[in-house]
mmJSON file of the N, C-alpha and C atoms, coordinates in Angstrom:
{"data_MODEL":{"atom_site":{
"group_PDB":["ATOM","ATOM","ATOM","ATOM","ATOM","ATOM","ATOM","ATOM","ATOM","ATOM","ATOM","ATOM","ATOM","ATOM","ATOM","ATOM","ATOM","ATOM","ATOM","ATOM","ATOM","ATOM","ATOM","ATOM","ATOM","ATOM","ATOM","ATOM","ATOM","ATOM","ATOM","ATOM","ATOM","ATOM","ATOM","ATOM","ATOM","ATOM","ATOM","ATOM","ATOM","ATOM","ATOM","ATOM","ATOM","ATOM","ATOM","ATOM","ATOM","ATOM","ATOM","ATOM","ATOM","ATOM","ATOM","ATOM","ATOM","ATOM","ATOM","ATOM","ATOM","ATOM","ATOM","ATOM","ATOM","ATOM","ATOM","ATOM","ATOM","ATOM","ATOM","ATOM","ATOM","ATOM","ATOM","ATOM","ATOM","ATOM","ATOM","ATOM","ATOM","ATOM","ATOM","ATOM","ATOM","ATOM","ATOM","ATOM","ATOM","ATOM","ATOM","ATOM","ATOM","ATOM","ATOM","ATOM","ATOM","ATOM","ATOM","ATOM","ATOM","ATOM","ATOM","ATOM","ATOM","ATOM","ATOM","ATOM","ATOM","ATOM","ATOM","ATOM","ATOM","ATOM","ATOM","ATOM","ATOM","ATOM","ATOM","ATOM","ATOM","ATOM","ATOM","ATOM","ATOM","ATOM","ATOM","ATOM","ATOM","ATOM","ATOM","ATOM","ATOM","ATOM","ATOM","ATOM","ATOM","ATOM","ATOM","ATOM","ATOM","ATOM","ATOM","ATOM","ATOM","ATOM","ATOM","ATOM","ATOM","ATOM","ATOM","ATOM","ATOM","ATOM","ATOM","ATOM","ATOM","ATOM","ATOM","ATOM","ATOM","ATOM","ATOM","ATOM","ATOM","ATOM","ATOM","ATOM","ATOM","ATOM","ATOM","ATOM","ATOM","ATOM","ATOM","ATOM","ATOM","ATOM","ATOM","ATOM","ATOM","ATOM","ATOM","ATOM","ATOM","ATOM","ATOM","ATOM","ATOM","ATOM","ATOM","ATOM","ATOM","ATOM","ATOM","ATOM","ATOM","ATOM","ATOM","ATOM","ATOM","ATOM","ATOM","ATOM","ATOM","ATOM","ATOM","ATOM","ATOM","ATOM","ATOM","ATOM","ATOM","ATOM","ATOM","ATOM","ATOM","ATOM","ATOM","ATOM","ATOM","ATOM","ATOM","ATOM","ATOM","ATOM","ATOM","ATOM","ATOM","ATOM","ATOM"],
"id":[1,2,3,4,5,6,7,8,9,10,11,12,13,14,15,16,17,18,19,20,21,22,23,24,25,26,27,28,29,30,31,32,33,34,35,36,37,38,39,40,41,42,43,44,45,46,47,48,49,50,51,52,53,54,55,56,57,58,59,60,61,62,63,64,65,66,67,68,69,70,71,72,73,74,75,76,77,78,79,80,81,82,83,84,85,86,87,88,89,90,91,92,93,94,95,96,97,98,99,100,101,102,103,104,105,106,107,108,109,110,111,112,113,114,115,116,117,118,119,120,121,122,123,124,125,126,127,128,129,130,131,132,133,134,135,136,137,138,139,140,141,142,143,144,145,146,147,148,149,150,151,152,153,154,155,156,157,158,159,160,161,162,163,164,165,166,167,168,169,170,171,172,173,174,175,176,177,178,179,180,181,182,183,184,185,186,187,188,189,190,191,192,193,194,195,196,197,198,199,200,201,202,203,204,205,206,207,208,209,210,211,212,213,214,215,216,217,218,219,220,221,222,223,224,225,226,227,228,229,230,231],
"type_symbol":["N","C","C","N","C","C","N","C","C","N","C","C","N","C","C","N","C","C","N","C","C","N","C","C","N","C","C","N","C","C","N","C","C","N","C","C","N","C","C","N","C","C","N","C","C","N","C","C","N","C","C","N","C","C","N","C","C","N","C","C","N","C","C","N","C","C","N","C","C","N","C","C","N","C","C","N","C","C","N","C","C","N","C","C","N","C","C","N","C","C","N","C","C","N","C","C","N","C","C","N","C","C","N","C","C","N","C","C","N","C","C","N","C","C","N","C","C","N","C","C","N","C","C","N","C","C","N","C","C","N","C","C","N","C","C","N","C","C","N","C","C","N","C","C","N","C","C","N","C","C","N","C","C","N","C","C","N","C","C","N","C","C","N","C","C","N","C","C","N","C","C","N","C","C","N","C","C","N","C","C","N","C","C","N","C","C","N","C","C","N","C","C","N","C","C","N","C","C","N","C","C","N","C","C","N","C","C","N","C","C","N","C","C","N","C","C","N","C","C","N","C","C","N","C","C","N","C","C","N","C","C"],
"label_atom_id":["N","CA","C","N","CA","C","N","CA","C","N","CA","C","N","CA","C","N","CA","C","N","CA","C","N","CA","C","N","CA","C","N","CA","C","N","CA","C","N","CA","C","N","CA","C","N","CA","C","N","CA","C","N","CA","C","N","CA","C","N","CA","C","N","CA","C","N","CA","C","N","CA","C","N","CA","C","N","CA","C","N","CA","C","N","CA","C","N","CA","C","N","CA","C","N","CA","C","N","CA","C","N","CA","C","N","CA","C","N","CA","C","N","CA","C","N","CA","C","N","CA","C","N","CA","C","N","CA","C","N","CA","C","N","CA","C","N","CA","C","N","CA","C","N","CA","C","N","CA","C","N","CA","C","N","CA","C","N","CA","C","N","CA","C","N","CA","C","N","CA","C","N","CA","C","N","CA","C","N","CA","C","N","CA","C","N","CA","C","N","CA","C","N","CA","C","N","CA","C","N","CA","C","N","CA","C","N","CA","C","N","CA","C","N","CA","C","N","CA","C","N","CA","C","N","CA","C","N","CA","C","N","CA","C","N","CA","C","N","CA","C","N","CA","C","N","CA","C","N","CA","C","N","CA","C","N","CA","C","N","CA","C","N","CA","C","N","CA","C"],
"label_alt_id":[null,null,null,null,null,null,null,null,null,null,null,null,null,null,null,null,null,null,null,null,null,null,null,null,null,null,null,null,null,null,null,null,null,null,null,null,null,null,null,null,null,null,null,null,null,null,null,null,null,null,null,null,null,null,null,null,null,null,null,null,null,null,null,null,null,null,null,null,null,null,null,null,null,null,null,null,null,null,null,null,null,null,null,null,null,null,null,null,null,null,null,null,null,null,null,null,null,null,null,null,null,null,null,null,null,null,null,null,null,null,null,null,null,null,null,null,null,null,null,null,null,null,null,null,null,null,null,null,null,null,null,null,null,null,null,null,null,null,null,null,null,null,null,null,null,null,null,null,null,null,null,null,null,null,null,null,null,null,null,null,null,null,null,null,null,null,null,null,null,null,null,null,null,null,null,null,null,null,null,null,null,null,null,null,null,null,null,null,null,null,null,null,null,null,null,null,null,null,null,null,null,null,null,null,null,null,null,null,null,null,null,null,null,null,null,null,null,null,null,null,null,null,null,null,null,null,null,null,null,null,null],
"label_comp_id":["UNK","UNK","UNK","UNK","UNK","UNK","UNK","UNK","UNK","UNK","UNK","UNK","UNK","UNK","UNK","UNK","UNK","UNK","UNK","UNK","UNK","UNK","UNK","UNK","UNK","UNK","UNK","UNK","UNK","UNK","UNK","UNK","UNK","UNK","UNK","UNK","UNK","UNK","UNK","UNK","UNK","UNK","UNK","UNK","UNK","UNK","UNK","UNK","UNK","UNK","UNK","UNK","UNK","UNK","UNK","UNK","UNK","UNK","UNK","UNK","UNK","UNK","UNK","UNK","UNK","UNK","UNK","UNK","UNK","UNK","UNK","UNK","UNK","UNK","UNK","UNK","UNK","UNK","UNK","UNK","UNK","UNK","UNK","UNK","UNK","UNK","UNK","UNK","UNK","UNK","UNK","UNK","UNK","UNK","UNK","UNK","UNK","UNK","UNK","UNK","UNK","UNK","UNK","UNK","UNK","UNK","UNK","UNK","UNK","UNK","UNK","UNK","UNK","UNK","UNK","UNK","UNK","UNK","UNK","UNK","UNK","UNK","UNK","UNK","UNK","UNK","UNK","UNK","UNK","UNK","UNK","UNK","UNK","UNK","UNK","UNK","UNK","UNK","UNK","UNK","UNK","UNK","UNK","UNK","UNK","UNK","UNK","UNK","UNK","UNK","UNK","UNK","UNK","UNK","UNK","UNK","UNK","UNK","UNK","UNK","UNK","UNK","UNK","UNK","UNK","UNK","UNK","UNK","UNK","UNK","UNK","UNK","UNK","UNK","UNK","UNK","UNK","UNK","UNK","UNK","UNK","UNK","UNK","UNK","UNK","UNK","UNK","UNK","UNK","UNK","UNK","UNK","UNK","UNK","UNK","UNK","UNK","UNK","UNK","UNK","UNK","UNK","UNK","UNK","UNK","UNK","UNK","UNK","UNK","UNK","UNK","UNK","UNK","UNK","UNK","UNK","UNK","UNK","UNK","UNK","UNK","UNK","UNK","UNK","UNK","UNK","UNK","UNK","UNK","UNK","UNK"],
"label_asym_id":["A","A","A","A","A","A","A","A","A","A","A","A","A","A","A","A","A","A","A","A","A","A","A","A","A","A","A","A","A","A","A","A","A","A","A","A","A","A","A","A","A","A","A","A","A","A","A","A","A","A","A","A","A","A","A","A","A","A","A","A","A","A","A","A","A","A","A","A","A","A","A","A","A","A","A","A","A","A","A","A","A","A","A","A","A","A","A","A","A","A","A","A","A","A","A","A","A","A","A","A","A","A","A","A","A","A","A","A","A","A","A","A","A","A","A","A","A","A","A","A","A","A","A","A","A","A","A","A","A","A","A","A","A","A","A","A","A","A","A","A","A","A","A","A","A","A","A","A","A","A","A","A","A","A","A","A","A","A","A","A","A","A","A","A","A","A","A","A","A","A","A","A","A","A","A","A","A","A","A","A","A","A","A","A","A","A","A","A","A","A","A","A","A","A","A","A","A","A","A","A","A","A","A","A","A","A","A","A","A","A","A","A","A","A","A","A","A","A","A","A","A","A","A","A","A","A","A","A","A","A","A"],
"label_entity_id":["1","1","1","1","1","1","1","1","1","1","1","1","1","1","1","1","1","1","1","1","1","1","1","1","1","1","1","1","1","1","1","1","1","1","1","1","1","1","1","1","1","1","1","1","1","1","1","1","1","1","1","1","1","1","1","1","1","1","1","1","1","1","1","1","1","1","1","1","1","1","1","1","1","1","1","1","1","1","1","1","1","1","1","1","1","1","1","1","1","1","1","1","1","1","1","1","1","1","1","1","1","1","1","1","1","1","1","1","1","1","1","1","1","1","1","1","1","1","1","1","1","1","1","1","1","1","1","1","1","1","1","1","1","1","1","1","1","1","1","1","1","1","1","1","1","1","1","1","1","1","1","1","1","1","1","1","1","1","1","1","1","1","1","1","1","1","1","1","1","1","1","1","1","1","1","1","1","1","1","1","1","1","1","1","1","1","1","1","1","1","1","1","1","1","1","1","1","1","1","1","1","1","1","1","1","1","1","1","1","1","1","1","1","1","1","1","1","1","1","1","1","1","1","1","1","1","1","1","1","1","1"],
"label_seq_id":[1,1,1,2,2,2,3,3,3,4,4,4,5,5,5,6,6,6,7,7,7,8,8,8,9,9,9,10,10,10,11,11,11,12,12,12,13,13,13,14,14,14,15,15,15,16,16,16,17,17,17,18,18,18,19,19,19,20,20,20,21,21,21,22,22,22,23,23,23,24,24,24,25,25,25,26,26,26,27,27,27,28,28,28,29,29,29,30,30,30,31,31,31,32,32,32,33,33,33,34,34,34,35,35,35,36,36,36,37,37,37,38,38,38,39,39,39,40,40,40,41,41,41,42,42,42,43,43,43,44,44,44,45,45,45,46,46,46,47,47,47,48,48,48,49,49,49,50,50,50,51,51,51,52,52,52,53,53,53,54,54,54,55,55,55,56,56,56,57,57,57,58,58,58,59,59,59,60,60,60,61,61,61,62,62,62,63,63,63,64,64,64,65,65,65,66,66,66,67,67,67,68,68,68,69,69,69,70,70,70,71,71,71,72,72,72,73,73,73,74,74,74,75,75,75,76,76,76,77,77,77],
"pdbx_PDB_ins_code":[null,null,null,null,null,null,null,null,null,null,null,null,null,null,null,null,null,null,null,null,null,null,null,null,null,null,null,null,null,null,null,null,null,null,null,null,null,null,null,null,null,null,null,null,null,null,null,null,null,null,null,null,null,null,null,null,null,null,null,null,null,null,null,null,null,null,null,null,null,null,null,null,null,null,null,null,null,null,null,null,null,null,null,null,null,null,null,null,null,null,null,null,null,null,null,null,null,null,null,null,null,null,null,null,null,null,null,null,null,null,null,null,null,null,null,null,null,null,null,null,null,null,null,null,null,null,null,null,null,null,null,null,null,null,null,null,null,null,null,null,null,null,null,null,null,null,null,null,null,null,null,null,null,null,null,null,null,null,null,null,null,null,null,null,null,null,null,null,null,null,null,null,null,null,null,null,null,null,null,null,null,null,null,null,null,null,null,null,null,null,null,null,null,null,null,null,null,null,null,null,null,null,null,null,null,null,null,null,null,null,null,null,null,null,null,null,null,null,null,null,null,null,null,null,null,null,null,null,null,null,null],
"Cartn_x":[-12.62,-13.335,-13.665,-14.879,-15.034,-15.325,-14.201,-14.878,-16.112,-16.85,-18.1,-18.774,-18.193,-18.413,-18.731,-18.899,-19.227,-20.695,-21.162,-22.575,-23.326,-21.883,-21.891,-21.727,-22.286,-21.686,-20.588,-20.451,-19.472,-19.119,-18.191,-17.703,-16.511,-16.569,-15.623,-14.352,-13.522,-11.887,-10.859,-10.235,-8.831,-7.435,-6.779,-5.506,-4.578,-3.492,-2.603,-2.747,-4.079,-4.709,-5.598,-5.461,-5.705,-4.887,-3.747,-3.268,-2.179,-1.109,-0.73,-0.539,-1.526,-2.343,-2.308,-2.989,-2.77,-1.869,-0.632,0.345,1.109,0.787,2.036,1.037,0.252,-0.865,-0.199,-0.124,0.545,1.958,2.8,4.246,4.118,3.251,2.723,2.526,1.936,1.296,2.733,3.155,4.785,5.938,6.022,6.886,6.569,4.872,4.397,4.539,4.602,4.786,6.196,6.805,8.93,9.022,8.447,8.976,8.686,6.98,6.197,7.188,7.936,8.483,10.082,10.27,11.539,12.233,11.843,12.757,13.414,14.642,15.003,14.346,13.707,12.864,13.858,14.369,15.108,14.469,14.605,13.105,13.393,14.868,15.239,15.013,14.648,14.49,12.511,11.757,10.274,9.9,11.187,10.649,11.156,12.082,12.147,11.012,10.221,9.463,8.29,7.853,6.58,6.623,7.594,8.327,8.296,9.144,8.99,7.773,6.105,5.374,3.957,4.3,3.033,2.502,1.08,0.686,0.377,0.659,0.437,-0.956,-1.69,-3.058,-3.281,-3.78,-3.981,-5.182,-4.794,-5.659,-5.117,-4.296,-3.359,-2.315,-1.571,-0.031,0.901,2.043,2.96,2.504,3.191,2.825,1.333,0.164,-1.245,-1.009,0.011,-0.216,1.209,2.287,3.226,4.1,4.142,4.721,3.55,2.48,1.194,0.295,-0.009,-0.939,-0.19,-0.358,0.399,0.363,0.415,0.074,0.359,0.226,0.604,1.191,-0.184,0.125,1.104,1.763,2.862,3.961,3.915,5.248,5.951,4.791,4.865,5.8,4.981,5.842,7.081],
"Cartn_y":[-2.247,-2.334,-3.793,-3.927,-4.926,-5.476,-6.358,-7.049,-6.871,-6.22,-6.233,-7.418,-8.714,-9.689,-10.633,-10.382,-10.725,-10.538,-8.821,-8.436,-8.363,-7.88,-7.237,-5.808,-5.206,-3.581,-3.63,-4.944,-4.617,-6.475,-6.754,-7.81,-7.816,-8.556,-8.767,-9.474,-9.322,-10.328,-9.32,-11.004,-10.325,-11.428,-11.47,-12.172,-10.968,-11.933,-10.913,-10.664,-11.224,-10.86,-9.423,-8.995,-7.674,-6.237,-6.969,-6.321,-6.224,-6.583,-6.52,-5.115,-4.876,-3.71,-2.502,-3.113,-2.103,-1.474,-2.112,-1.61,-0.754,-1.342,-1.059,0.871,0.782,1.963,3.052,2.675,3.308,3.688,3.053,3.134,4.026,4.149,5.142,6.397,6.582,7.511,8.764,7.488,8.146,8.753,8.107,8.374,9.87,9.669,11.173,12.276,12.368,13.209,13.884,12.785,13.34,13.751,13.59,13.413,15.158,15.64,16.739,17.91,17.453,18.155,18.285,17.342,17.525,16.302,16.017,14.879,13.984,13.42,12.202,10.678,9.919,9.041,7.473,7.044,5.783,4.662,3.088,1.919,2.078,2.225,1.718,3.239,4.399,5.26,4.818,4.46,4.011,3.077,2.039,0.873,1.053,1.895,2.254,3.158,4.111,5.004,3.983,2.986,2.537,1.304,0.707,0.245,0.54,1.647,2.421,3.544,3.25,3.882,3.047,1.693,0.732,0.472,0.379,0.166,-0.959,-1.194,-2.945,-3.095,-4.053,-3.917,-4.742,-4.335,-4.967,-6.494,-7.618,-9.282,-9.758,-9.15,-10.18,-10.57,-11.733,-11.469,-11.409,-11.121,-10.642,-11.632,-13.118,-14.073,-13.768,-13.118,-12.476,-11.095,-10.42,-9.082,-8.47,-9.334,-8.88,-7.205,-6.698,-5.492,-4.309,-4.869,-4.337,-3.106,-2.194,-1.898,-0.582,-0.585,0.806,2.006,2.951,4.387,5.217,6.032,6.369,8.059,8.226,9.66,9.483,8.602,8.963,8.483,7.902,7.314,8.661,9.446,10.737,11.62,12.124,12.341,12.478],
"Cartn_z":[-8.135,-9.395,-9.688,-10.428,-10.718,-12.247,-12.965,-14.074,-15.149,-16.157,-16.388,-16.904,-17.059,-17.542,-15.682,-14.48,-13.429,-13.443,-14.145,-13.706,-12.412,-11.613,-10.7,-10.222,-9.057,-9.323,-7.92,-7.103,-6.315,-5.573,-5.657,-5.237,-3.946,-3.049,-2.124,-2.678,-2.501,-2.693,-1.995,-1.548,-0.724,-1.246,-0.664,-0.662,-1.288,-1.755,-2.478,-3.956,-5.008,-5.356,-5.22,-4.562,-4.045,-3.372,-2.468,-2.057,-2.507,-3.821,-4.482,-5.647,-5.886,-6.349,-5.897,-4.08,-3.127,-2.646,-2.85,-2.522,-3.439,-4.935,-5.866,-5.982,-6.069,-5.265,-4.645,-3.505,-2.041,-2.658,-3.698,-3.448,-4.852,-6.095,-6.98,-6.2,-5.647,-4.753,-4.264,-3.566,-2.66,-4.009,-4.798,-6.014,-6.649,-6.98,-7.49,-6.625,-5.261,-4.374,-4.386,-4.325,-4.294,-5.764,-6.531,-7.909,-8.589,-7.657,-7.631,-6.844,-5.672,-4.668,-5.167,-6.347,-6.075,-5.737,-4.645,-3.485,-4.211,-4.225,-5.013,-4.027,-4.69,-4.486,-5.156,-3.906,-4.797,-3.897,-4.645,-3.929,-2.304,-1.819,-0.914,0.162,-0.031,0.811,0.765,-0.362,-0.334,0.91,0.825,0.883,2.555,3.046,4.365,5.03,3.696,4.675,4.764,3.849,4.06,5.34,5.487,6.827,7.97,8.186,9.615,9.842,8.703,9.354,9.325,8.859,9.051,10.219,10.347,11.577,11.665,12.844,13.384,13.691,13.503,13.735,14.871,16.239,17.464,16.917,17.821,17.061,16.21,15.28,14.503,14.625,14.058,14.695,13.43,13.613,12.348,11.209,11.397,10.105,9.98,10.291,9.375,8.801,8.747,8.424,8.133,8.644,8.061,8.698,8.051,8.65,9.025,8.862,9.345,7.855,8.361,7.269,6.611,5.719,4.674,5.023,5.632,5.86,5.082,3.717,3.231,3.233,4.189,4.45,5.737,6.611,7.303,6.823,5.861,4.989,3.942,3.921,2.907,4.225,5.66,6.825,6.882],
"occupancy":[1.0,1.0,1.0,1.0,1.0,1.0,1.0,1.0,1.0,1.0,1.0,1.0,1.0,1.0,1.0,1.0,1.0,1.0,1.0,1.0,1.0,1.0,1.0,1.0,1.0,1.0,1.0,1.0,1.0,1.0,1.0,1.0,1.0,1.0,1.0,1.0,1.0,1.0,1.0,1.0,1.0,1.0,1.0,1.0,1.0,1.0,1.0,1.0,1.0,1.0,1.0,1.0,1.0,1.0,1.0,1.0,1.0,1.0,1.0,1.0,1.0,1.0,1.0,1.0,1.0,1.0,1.0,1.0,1.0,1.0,1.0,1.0,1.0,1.0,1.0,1.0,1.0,1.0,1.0,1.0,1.0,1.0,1.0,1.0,1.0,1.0,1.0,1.0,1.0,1.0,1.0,1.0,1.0,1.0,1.0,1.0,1.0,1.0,1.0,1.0,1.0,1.0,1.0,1.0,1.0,1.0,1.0,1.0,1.0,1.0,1.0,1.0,1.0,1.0,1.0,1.0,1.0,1.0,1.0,1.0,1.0,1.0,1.0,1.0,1.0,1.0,1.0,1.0,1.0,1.0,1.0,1.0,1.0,1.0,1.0,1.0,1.0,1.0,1.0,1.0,1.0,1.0,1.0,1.0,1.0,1.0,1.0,1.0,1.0,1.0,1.0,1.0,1.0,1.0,1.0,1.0,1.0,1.0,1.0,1.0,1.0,1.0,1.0,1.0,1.0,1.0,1.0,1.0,1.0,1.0,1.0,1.0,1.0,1.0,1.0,1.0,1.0,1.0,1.0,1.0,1.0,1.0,1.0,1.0,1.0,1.0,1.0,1.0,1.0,1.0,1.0,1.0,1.0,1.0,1.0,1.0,1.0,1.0,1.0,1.0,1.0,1.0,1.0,1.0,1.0,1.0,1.0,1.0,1.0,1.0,1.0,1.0,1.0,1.0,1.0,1.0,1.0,1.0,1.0,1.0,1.0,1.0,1.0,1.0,1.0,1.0,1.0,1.0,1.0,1.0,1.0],
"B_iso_or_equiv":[0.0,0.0,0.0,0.0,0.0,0.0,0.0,0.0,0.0,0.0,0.0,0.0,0.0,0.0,0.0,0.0,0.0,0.0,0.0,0.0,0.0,0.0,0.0,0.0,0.0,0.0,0.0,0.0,0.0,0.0,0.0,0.0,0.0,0.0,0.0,0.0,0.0,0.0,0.0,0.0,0.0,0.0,0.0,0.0,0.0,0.0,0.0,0.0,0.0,0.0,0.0,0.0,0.0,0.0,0.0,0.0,0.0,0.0,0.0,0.0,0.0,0.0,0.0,0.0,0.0,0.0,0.0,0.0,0.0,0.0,0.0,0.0,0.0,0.0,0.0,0.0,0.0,0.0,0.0,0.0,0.0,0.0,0.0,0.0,0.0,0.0,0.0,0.0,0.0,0.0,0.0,0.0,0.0,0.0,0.0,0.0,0.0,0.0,0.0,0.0,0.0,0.0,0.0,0.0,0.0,0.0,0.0,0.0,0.0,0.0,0.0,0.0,0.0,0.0,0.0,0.0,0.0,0.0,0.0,0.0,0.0,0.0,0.0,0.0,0.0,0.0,0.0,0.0,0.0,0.0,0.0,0.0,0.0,0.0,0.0,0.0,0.0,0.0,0.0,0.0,0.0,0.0,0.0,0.0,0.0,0.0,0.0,0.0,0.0,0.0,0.0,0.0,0.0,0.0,0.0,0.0,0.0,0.0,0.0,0.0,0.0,0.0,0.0,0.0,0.0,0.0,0.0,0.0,0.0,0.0,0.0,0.0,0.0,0.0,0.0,0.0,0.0,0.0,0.0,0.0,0.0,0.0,0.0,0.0,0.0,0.0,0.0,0.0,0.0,0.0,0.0,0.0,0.0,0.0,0.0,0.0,0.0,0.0,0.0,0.0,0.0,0.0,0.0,0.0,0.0,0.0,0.0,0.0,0.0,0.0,0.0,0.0,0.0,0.0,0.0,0.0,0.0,0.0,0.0,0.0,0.0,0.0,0.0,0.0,0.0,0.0,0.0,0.0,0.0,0.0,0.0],
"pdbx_formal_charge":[null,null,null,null,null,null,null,null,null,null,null,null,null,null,null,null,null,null,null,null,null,null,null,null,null,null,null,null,null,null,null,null,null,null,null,null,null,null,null,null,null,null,null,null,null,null,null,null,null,null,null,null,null,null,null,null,null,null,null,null,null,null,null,null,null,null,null,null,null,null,null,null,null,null,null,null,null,null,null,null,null,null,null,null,null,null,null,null,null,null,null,null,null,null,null,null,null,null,null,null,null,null,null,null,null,null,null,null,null,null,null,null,null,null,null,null,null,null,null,null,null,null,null,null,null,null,null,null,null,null,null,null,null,null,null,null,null,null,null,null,null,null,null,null,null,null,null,null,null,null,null,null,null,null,null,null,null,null,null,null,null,null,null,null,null,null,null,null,null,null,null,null,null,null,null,null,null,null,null,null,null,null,null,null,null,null,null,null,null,null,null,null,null,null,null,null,null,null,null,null,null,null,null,null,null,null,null,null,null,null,null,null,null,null,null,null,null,null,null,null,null,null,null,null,null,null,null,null,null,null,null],
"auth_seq_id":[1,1,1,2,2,2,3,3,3,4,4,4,5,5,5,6,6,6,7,7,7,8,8,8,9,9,9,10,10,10,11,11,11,12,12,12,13,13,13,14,14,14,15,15,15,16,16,16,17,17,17,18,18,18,19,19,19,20,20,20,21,21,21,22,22,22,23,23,23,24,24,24,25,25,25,26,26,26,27,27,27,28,28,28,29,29,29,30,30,30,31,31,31,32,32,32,33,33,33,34,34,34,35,35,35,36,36,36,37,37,37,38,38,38,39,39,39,40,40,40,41,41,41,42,42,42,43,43,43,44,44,44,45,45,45,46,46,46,47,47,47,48,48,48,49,49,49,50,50,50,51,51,51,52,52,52,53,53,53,54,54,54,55,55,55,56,56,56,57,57,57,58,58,58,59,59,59,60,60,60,61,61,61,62,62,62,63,63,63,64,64,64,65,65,65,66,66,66,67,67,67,68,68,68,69,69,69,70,70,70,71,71,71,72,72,72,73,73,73,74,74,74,75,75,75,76,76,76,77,77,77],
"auth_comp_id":["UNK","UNK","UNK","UNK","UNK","UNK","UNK","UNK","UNK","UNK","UNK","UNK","UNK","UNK","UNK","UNK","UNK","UNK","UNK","UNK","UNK","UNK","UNK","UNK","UNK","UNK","UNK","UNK","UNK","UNK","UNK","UNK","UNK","UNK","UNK","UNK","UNK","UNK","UNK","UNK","UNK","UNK","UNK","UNK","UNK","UNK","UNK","UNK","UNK","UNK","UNK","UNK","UNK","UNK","UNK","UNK","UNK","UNK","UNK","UNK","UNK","UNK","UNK","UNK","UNK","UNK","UNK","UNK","UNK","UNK","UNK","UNK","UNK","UNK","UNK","UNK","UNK","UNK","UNK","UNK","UNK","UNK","UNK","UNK","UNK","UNK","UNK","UNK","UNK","UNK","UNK","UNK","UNK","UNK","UNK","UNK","UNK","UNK","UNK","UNK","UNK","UNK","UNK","UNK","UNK","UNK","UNK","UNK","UNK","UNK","UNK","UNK","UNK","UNK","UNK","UNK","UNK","UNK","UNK","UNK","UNK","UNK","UNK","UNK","UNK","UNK","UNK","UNK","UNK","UNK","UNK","UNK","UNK","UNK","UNK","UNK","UNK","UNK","UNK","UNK","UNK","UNK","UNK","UNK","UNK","UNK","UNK","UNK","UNK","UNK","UNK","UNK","UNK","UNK","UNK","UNK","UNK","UNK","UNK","UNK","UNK","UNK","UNK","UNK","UNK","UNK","UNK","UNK","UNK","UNK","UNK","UNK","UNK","UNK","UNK","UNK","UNK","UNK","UNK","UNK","UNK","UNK","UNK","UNK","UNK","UNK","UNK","UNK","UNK","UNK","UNK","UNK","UNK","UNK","UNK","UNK","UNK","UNK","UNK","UNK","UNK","UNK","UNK","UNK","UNK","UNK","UNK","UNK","UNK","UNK","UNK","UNK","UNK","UNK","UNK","UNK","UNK","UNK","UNK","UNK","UNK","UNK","UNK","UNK","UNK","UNK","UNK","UNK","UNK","UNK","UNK"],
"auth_asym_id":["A","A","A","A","A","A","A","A","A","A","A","A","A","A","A","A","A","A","A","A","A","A","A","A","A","A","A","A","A","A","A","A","A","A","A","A","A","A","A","A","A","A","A","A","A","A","A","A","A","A","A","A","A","A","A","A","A","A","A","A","A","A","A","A","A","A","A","A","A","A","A","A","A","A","A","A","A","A","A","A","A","A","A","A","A","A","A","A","A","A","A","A","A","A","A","A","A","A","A","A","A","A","A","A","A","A","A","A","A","A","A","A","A","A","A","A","A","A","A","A","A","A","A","A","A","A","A","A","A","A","A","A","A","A","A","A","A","A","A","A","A","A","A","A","A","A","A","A","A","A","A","A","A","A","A","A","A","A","A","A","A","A","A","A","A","A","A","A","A","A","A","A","A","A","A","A","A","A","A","A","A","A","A","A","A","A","A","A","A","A","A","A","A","A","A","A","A","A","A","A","A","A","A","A","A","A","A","A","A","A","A","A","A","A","A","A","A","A","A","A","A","A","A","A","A","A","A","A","A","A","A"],
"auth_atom_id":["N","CA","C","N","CA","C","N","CA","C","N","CA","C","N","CA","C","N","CA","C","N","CA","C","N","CA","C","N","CA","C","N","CA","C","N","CA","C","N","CA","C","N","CA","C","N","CA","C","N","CA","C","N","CA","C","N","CA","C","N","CA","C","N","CA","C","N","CA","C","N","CA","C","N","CA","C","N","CA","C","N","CA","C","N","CA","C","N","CA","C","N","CA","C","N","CA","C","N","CA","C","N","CA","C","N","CA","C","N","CA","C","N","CA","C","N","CA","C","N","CA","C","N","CA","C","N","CA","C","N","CA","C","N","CA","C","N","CA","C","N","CA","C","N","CA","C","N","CA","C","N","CA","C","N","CA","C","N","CA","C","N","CA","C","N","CA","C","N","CA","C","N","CA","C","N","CA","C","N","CA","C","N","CA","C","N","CA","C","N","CA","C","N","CA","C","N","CA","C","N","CA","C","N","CA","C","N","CA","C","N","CA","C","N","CA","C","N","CA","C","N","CA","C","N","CA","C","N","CA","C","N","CA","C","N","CA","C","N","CA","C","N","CA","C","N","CA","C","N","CA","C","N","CA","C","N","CA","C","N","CA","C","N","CA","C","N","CA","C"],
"pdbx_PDB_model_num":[1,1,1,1,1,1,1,1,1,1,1,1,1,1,1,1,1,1,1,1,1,1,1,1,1,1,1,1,1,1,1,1,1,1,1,1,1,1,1,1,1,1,1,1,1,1,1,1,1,1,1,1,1,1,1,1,1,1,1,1,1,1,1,1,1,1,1,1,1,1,1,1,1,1,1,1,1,1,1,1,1,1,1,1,1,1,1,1,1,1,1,1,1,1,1,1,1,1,1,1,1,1,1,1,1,1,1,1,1,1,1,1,1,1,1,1,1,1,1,1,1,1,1,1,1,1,1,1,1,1,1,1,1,1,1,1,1,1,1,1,1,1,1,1,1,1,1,1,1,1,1,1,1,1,1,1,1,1,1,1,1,1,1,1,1,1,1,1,1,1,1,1,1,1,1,1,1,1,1,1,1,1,1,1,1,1,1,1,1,1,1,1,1,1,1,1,1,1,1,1,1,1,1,1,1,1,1,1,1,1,1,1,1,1,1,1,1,1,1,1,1,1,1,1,1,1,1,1,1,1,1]
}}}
């Protein structure tokens, strides 16, 4: 989304300015699912599934990307 005071209808930005967002996103996402199902959902079972199902992105190396990219639907898995 973008600002309406830009007077733009679509702008580029990244950093953690962005992905910040994106994530807290992804980890919303996972919470409403266990929460819908039942599942008890505590940070440290989240913060393991979004962990052991990030994908590493081939051309970058860890210090660019970190534990690689969010998957949400295999973190749900």
């Amino acid at each position: 989304s973008v600002p309406n005071w830009t007077l733009q209808k679509c702008m580029l930005m990244n950093g953690t300015s962005m992905s910040s967002p994106h994530a807290a996103g992804c980890v919303a996402l996972l919470i409403s699912a266990c929460k819908a199902e039942g599942i008890p959902a505590s940070p440290a079972r989240i913060y393991r599934a979004i962990e052991n199902t990030a994908k590493f992105v081939d051309g970058l190396s860890t210090l660019q990307q970190g534990w690689g990219m969010i998957q949400v639907d295999k973190a749900w898995e």
